[in-house]
mmCIF file of the N, C-alpha and C atoms, coordinates in Angstrom:
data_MODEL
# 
_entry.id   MODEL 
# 
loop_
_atom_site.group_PDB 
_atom_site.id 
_atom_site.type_symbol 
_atom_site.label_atom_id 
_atom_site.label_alt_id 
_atom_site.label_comp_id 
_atom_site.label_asym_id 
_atom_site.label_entity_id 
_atom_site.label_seq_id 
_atom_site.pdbx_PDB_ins_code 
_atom_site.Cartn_x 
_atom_site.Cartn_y 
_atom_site.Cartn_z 
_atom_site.occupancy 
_atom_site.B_iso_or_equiv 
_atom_site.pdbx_formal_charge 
_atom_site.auth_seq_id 
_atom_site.auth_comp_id 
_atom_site.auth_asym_id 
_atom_site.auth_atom_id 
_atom_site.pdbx_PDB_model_num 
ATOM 1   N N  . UNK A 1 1  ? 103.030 87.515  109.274 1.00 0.00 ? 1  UNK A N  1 
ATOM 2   C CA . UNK A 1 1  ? 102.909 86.589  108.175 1.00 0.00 ? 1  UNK A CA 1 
ATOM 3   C C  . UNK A 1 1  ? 101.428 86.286  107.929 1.00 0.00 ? 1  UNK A C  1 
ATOM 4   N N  . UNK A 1 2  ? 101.310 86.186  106.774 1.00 0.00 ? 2  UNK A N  1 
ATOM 5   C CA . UNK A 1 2  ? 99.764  85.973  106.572 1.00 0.00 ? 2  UNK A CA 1 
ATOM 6   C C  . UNK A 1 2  ? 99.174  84.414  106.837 1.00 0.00 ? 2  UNK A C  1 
ATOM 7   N N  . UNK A 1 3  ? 98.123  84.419  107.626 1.00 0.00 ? 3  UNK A N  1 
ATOM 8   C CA . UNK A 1 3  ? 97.656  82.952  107.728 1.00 0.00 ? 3  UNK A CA 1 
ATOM 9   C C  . UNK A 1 3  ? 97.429  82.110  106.652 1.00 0.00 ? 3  UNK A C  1 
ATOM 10  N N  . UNK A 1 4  ? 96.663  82.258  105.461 1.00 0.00 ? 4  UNK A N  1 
ATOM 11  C CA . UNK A 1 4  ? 96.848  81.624  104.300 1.00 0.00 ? 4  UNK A CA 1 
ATOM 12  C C  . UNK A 1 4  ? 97.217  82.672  103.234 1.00 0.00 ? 4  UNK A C  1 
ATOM 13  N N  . UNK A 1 5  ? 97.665  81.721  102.401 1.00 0.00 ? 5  UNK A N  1 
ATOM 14  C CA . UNK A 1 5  ? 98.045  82.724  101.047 1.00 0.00 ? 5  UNK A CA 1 
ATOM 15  C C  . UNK A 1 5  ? 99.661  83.168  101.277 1.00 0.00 ? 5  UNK A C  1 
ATOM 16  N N  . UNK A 1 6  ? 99.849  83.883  99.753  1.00 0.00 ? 6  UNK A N  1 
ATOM 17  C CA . UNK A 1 6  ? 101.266 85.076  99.866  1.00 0.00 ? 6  UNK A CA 1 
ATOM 18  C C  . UNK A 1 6  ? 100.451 86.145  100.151 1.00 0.00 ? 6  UNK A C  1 
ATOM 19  N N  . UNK A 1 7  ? 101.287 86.846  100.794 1.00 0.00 ? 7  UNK A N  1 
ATOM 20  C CA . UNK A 1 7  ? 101.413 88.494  100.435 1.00 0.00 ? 7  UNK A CA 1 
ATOM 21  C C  . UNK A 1 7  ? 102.289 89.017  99.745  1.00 0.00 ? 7  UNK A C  1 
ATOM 22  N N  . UNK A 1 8  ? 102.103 90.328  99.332  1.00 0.00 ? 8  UNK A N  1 
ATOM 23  C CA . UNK A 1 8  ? 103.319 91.050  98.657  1.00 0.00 ? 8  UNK A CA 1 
ATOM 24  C C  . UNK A 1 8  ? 103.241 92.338  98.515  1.00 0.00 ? 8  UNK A C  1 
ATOM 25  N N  . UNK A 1 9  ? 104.346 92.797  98.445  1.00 0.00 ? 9  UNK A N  1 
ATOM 26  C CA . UNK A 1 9  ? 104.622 94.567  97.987  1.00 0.00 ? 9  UNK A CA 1 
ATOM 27  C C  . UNK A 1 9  ? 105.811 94.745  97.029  1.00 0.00 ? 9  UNK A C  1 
ATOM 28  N N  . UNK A 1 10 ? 104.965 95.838  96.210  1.00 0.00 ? 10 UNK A N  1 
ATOM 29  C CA . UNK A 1 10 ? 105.407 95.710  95.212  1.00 0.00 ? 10 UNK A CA 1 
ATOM 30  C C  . UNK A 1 10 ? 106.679 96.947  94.982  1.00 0.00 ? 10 UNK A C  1 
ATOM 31  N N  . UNK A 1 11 ? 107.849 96.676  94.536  1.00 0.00 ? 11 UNK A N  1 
ATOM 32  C CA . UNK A 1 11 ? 109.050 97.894  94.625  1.00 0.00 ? 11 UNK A CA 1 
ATOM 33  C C  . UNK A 1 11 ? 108.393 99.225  93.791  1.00 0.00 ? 11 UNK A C  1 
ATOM 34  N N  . UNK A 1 12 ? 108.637 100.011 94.458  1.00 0.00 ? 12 UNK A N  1 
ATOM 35  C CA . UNK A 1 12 ? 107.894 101.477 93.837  1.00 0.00 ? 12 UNK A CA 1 
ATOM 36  C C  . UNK A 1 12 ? 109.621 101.892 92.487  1.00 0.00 ? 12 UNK A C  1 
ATOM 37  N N  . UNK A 1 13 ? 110.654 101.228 92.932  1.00 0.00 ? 13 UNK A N  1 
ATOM 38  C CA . UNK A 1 13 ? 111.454 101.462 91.945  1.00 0.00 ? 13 UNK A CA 1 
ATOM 39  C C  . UNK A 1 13 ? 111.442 101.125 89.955  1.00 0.00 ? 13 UNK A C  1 
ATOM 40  N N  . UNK A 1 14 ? 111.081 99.901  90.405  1.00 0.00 ? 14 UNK A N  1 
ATOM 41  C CA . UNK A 1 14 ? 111.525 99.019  89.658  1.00 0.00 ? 14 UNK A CA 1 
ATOM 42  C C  . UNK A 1 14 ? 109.437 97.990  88.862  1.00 0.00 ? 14 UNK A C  1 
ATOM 43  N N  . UNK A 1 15 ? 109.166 98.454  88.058  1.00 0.00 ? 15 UNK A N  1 
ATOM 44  C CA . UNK A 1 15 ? 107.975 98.163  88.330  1.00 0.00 ? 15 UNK A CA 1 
ATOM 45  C C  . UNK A 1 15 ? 107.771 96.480  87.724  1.00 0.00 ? 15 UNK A C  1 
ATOM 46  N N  . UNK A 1 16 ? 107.121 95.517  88.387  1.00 0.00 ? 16 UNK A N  1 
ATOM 47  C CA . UNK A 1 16 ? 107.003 94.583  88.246  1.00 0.00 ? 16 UNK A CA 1 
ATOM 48  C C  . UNK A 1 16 ? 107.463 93.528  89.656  1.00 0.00 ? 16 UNK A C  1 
ATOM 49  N N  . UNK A 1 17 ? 108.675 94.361  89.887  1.00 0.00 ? 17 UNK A N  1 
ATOM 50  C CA . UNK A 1 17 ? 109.605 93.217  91.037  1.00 0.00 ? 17 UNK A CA 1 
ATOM 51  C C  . UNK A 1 17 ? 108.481 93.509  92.748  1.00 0.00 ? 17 UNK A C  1 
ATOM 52  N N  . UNK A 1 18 ? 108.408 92.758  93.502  1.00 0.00 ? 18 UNK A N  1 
ATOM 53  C CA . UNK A 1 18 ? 107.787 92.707  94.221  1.00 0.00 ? 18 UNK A CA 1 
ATOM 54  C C  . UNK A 1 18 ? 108.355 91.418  95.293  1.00 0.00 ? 18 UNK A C  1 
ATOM 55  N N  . UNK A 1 19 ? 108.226 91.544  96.626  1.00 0.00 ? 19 UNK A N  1 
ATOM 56  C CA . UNK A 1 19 ? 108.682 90.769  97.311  1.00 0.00 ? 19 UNK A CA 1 
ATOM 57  C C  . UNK A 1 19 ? 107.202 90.104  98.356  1.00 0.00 ? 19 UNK A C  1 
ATOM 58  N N  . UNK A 1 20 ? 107.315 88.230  98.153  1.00 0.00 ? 20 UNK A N  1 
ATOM 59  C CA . UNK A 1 20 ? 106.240 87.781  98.701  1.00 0.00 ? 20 UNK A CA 1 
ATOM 60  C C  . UNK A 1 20 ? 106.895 87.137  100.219 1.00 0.00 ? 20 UNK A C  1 
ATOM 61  N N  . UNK A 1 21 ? 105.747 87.132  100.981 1.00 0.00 ? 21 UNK A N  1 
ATOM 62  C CA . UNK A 1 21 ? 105.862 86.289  101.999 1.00 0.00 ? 21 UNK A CA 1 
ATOM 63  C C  . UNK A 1 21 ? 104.942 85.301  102.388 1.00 0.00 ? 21 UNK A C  1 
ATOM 64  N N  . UNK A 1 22 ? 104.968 84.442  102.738 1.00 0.00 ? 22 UNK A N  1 
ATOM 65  C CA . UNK A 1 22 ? 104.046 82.996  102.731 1.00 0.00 ? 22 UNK A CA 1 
ATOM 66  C C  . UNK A 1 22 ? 103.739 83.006  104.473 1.00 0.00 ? 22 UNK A C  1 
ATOM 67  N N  . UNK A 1 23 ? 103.183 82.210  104.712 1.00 0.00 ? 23 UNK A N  1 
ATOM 68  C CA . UNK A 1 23 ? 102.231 81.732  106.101 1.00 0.00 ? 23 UNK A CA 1 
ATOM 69  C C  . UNK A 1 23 ? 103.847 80.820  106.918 1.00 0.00 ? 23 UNK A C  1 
ATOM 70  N N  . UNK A 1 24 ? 104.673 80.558  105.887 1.00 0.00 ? 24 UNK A N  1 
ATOM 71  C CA . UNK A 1 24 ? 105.659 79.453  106.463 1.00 0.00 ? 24 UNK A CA 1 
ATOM 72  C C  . UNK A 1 24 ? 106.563 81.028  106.751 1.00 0.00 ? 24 UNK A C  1 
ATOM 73  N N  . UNK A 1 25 ? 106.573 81.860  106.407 1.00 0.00 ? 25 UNK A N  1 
ATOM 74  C CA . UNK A 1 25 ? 107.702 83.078  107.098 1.00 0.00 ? 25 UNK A CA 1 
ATOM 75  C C  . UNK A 1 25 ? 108.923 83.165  105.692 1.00 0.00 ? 25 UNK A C  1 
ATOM 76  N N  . UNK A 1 26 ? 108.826 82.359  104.869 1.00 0.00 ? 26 UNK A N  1 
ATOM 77  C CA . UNK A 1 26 ? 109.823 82.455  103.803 1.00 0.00 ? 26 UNK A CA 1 
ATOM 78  C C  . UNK A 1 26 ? 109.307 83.716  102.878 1.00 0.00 ? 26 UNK A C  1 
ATOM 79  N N  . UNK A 1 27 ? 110.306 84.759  102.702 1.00 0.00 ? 27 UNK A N  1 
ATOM 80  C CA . UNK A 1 27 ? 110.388 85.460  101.980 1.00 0.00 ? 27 UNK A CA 1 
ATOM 81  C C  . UNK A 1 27 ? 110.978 85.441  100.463 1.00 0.00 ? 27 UNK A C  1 
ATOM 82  N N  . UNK A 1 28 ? 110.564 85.901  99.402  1.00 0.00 ? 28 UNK A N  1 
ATOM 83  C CA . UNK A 1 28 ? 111.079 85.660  98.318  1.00 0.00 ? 28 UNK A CA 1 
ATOM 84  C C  . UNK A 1 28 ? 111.566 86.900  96.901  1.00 0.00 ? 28 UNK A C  1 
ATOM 85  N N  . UNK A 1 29 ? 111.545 87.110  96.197  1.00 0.00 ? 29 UNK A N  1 
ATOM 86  C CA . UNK A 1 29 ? 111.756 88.046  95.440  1.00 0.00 ? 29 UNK A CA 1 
ATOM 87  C C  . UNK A 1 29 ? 110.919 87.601  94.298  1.00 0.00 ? 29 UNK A C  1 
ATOM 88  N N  . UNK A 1 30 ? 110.299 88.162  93.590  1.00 0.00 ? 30 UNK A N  1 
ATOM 89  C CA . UNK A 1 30 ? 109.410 88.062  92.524  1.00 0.00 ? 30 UNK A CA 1 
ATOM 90  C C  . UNK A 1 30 ? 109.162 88.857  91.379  1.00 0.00 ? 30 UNK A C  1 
ATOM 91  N N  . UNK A 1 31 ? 109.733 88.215  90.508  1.00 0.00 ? 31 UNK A N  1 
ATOM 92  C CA . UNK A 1 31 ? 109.505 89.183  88.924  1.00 0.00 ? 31 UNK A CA 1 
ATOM 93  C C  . UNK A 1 31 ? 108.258 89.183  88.187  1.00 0.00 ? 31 UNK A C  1 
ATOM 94  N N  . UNK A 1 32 ? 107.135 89.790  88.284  1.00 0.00 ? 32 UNK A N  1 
ATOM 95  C CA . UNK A 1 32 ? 105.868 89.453  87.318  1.00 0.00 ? 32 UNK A CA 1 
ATOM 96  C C  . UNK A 1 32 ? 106.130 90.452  85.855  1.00 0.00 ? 32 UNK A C  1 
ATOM 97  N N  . UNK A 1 33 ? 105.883 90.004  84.587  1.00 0.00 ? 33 UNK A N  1 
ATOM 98  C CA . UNK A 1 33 ? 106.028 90.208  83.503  1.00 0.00 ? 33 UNK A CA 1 
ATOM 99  C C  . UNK A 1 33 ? 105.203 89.339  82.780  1.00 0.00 ? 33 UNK A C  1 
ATOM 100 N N  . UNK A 1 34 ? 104.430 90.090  81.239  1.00 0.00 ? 34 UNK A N  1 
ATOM 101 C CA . UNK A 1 34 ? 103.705 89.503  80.494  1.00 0.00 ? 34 UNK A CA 1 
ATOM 102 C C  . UNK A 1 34 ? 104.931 89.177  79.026  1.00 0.00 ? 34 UNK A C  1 
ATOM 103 N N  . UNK A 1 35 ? 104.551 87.847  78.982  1.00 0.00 ? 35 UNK A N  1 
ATOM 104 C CA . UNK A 1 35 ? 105.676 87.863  77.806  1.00 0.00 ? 35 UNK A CA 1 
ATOM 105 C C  . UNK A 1 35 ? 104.501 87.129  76.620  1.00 0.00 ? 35 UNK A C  1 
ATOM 106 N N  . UNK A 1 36 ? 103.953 87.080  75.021  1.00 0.00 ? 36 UNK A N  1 
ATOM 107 C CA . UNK A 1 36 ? 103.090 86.626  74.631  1.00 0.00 ? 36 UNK A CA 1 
ATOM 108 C C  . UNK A 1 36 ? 101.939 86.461  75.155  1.00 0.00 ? 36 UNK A C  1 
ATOM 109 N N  . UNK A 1 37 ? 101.350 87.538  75.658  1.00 0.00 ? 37 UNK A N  1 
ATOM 110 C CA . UNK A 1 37 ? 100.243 87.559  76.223  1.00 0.00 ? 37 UNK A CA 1 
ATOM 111 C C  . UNK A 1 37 ? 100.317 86.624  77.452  1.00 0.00 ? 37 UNK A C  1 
ATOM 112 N N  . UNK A 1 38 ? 100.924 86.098  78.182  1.00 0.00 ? 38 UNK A N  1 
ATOM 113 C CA . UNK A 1 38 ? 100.437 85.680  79.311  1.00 0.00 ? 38 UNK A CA 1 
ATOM 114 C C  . UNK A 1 38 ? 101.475 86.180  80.759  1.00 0.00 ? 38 UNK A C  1 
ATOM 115 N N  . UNK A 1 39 ? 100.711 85.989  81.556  1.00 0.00 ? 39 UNK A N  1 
ATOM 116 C CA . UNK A 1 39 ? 101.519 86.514  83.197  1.00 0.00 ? 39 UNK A CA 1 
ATOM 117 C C  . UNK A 1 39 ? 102.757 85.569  83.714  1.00 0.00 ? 39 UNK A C  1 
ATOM 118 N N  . UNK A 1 40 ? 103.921 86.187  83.658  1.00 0.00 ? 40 UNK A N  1 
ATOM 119 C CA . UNK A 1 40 ? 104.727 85.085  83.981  1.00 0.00 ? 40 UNK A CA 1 
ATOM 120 C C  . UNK A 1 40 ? 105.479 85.412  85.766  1.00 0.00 ? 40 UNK A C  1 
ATOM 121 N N  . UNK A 1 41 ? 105.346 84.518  86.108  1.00 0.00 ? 41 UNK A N  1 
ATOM 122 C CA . UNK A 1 41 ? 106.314 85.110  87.655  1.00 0.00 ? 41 UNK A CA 1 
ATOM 123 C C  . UNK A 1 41 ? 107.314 84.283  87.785  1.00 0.00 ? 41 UNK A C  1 
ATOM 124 N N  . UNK A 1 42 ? 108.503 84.689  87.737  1.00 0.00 ? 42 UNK A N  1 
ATOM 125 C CA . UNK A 1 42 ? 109.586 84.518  88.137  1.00 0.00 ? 42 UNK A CA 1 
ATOM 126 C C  . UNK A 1 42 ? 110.088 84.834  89.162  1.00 0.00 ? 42 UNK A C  1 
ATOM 127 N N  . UNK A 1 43 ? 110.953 83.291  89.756  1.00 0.00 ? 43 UNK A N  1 
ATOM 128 C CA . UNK A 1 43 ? 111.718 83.912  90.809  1.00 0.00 ? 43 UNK A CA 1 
ATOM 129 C C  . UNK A 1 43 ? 113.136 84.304  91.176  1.00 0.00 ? 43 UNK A C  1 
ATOM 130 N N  . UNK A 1 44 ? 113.267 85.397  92.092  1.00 0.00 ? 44 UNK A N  1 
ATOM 131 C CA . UNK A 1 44 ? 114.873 85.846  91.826  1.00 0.00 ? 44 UNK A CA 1 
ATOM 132 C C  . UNK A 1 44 ? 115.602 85.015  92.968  1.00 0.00 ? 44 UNK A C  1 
ATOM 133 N N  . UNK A 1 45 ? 115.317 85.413  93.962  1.00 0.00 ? 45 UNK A N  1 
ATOM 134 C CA . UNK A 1 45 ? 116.329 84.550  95.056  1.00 0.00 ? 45 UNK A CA 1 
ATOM 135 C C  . UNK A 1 45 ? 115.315 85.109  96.439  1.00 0.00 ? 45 UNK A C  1 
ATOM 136 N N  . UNK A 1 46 ? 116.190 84.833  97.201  1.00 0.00 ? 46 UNK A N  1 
ATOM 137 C CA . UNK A 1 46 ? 115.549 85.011  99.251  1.00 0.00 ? 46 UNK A CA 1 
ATOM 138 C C  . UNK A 1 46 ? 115.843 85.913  99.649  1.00 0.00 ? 46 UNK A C  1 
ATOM 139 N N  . UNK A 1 47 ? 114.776 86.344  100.484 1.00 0.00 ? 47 UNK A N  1 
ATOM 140 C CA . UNK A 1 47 ? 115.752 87.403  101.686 1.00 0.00 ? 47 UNK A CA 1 
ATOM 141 C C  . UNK A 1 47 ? 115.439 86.907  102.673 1.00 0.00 ? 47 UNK A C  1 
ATOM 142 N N  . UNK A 1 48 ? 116.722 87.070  103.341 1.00 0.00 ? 48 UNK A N  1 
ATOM 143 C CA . UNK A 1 48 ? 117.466 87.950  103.220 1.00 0.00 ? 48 UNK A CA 1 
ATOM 144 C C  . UNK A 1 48 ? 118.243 87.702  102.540 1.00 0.00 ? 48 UNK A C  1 
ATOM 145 N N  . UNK A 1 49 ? 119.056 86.584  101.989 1.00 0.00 ? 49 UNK A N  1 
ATOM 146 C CA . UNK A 1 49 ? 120.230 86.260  101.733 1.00 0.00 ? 49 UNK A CA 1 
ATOM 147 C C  . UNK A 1 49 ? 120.650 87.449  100.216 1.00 0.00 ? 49 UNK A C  1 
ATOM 148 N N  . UNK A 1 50 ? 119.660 88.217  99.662  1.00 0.00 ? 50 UNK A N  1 
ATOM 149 C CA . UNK A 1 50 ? 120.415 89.079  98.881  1.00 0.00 ? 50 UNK A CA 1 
ATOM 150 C C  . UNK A 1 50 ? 119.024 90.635  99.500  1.00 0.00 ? 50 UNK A C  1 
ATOM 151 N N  . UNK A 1 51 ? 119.960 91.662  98.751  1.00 0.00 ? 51 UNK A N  1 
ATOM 152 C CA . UNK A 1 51 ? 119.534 93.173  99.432  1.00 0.00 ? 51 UNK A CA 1 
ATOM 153 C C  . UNK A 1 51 ? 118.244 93.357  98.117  1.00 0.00 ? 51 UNK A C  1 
ATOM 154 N N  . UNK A 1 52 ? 117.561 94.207  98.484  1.00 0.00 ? 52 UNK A N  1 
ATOM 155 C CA . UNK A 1 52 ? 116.652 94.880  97.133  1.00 0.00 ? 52 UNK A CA 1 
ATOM 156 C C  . UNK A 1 52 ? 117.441 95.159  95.882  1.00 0.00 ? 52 UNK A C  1 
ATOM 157 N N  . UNK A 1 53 ? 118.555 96.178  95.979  1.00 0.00 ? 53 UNK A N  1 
ATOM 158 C CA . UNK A 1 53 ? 119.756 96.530  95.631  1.00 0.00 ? 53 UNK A CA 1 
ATOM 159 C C  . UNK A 1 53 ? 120.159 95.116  94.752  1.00 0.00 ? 53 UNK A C  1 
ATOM 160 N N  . UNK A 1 54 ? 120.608 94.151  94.946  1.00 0.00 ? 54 UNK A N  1 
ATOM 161 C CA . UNK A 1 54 ? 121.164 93.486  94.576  1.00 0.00 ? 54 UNK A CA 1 
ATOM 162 C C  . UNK A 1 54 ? 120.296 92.154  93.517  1.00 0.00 ? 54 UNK A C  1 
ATOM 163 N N  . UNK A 1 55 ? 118.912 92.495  94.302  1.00 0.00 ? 55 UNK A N  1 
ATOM 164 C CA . UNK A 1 55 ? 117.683 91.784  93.197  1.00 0.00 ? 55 UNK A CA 1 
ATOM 165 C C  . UNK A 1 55 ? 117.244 92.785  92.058  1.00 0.00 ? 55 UNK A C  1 
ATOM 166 N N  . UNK A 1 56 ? 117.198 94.385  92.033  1.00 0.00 ? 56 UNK A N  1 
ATOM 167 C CA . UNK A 1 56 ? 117.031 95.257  91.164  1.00 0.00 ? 56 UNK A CA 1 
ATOM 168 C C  . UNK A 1 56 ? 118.139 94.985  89.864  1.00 0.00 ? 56 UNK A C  1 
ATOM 169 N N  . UNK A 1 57 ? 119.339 94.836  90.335  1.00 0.00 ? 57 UNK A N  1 
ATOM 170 C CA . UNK A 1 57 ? 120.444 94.692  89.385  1.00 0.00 ? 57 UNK A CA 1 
ATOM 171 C C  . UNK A 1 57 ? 120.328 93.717  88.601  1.00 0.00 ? 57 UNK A C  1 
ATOM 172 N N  . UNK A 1 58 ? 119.712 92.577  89.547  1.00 0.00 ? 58 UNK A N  1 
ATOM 173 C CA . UNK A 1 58 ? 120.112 90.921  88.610  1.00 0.00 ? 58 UNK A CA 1 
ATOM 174 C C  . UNK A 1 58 ? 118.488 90.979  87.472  1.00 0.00 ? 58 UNK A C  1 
ATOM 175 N N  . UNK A 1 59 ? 116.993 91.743  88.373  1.00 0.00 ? 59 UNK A N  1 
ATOM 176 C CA . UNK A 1 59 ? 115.907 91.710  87.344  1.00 0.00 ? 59 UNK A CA 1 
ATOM 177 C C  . UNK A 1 59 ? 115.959 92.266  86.333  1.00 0.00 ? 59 UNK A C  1 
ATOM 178 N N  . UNK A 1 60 ? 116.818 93.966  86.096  1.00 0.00 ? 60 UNK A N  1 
ATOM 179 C CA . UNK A 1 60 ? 116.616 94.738  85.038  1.00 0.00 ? 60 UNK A CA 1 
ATOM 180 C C  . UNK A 1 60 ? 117.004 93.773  84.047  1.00 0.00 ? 60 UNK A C  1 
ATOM 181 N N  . UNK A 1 61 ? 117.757 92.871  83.609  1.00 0.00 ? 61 UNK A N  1 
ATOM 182 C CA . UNK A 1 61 ? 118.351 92.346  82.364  1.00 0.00 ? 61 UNK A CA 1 
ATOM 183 C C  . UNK A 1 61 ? 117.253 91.122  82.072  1.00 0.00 ? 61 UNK A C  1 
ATOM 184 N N  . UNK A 1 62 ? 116.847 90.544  82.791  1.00 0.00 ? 62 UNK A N  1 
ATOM 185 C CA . UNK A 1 62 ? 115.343 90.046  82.433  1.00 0.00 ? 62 UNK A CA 1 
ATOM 186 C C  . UNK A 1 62 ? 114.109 90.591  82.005  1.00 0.00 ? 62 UNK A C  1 
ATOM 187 N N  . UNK A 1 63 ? 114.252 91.701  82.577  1.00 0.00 ? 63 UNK A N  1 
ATOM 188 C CA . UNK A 1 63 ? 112.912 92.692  81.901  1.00 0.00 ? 63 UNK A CA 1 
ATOM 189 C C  . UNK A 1 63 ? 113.147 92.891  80.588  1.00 0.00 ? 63 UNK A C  1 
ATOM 190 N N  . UNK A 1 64 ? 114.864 93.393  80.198  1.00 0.00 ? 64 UNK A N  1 
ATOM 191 C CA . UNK A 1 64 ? 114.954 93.573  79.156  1.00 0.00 ? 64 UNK A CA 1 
ATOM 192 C C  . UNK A 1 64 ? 114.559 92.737  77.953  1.00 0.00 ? 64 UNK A C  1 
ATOM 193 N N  . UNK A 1 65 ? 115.175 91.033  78.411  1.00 0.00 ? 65 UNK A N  1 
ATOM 194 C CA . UNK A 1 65 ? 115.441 90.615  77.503  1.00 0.00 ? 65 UNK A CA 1 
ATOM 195 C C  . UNK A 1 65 ? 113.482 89.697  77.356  1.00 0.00 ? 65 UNK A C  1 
ATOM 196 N N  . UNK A 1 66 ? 112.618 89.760  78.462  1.00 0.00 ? 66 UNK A N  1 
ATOM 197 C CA . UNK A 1 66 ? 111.386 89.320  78.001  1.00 0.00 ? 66 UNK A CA 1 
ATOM 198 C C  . UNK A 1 66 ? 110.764 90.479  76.861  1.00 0.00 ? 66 UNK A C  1 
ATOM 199 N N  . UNK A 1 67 ? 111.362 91.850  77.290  1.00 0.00 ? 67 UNK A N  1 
ATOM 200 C CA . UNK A 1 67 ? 110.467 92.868  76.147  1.00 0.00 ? 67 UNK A CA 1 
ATOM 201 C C  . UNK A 1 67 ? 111.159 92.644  74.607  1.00 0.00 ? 67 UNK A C  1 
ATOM 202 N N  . UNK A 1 68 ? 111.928 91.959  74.471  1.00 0.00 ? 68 UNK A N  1 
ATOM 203 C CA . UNK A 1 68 ? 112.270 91.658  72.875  1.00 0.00 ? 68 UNK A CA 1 
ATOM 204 C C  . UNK A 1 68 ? 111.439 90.815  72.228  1.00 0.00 ? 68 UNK A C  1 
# 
């Protein structure tokens, strides 16, 4: 875990989604997307409590619907 700050890596699948981890050990799921010019991060849920698999499924329909 990193002493200060998040870390993160970013899914080579799915581009944008990326999973952070904090100094407290909580892991998270993370959607970054520009919607009107600015950076937005959204969050999906925890892990473990859901799979990559199962955060890929629930982000694609958000990606979609910020690119309209």
């Amino acid at each position: 875990m990193p002493q200060k700050g998040r870390r993160y890596c970013y899914d080579t699948k799915l581009s944008g989604l990326a999973i952070g981890a904090g100094p407290s050990g909580i892991k998270a799921f993370i959607l970054y997307r520009k919607a009107n010019r600015k950076q937005e991060r959204i969050k999906i849920g925890r892990y473990p409590d859901r799979t990559v698999d199962e955060t890929r499924t629930q982000a694609w329909p958000l990606i979609v619907d910020i690119a309209r």
